[in-house]
N, C-alpha and C positions, 0 to 999 in steps of 0.2 A: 504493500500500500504506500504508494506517494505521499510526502508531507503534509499537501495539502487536501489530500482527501482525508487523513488520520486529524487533521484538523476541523473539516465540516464534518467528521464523525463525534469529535469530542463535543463543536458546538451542540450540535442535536441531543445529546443525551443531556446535553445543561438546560435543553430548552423542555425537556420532557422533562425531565426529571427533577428540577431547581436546586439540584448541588453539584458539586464536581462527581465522579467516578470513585470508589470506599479504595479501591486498589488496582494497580496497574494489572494485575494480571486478570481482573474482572471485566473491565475497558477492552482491553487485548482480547479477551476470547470472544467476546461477543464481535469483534472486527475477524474474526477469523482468523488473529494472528497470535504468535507467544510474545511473551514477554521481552526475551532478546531482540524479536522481530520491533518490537515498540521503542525500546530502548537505543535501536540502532540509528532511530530518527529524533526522538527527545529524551530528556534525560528525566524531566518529572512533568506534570502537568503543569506546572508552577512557569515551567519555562514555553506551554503550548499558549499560556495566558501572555506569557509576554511576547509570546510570535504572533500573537492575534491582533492584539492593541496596535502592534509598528505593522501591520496591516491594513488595520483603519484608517492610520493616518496615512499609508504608503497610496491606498483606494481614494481614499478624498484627494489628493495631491493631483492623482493619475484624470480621476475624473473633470474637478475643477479646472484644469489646465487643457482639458482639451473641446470646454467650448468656446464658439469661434469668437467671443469677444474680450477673453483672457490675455490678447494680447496688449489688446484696448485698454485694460485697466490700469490701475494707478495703485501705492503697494499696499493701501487701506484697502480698496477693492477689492483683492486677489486674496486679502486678508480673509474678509468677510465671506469672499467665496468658497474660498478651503473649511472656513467654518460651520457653513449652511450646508456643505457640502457631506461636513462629519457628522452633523445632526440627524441627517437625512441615515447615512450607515447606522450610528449609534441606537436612532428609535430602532431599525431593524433587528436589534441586538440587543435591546433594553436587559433581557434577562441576565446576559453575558455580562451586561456594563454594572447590573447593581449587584451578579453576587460577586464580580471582581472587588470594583471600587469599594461595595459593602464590608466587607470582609477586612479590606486593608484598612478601613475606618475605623472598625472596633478595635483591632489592634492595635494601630499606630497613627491615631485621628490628628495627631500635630507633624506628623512626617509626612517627605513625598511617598504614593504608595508604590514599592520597589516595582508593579506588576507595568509601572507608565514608564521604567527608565528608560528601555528603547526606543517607543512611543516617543519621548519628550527627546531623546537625543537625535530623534531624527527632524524632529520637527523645528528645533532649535536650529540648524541646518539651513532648513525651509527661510526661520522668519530671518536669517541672518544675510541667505541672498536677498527677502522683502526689502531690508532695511538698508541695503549694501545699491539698490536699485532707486529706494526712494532717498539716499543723498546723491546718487549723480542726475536725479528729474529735478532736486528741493523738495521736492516733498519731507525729508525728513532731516532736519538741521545737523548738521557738521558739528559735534562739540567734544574734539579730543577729551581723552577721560573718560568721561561721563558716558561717550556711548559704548565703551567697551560692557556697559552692564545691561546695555536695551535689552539682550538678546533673554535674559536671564528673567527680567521684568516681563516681557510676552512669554516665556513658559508659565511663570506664576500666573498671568491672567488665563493660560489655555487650564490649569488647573481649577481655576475658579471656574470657569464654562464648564468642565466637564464636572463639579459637582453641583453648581446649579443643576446641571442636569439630573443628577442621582436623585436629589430634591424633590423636582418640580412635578407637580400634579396640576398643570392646568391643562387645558385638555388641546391635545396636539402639540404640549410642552409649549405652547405659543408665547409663554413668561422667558423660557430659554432664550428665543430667537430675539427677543427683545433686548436681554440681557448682553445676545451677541453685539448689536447694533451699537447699544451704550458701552459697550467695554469697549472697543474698536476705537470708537471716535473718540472715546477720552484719551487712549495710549496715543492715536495720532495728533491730538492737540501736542499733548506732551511731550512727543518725540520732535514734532512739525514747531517750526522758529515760531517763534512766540514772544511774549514780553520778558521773559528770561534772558532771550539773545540780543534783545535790543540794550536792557541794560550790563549785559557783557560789554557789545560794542562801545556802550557809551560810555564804561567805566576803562575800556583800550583807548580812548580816544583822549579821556584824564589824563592820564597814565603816557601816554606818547608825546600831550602837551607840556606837560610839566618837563618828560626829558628834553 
């Protein structure tokens, strides 16, 4: 069995059944396969969870990107797209995303949950070409220093989108999409030149007359 069929085998049994699988070799014989045979493709299920999530994001990137006005947009745009885009996977998978995220809440409700690392490493990636694209348009202000940490700041807001989502009970999570909208536009105020860089400028400008 191929990876990714032993992976829409795990999803289905999480959606039938609302837990993971008690043991590897209970999962494995109902695939037809041993143990070894399972093992030669993942090492726990712990790690098929975290092959799924840098999937998600791998499927929203792929898709977002290939309608025809992706090129058109602008890096708040393409932001909002990848994100409408993951909402759209995630309801699909609701069951997946709350007994992951669920899980890693009770345990460690002030930690990243380890299940998004690849998830979030890939994505960081993503927002770092966004942000690498909106300082050569302007779109997002030039400020040695300070922007070495954007990248860091949009993982923590995609962490807050994906537990809004775990959250949200409004119907067609339509509070999400809303959520998306307002987070976006606030990181690109905040990233995008503003009254911050005006008085940078103005305080280089002090600073240049005096010498």
């Amino acid at each position: 069995m191929e990876p990714t069929d032993l992976k829409a085998a795990y999803l289905d049994f999480l959606r039938r059944h609302g837990h993971a699988p008690k043991t590897v070799f209970v999962f494995a014989e109902a695939q037809g396969l041993t143990e070894a045979e399972f093992y030669r493709q993942y090492a726990s299920f712990a790690v098929i969870d975290r092959e799924i999530w840098a999937d998600f994001g791998r499927d929203a990137r792929l898709q977002a990107a290939q309608e025809p006005v992706w090129q058109g947009y602008s890096a708040r745009e393409k932001l909002l797209a990848f994100y409408y885009t993951l909402l759209e996977i995630l309801k699909n998978n609701r069951s997946f995303v709350l007994l992951t995220l669920g899980r890693s809440q009770k345990r460690q409700p002030a930690l990243v949950p380890k299940v998004l690392h690849k998830f979030e490493a890939e994505f960081k990636d993503f927002i770092q070409g966004l942000l690498h694209e909106g300082r050569t348009t302007g779109e997002v202000a030039s400020r040695p220093f300070l922007q070495d940490g954007y990248a860091r700041f949009f993982v923590r807001q995609l962490q807050f989108i994906l537990l809004y989502f775990v959250r949200d009970e409004s119907a067609n999570f339509e509070r999400t999409d809303a959520a998306v909208e307002k987070a976006v536009t606030l990181s690109f105020d905040l990233v995008g030149r503003n009254t911050f860089d005006s008085a940078l400028d103005f305080g280089r400008f002090l600073l240049q007359k005096r010498a």
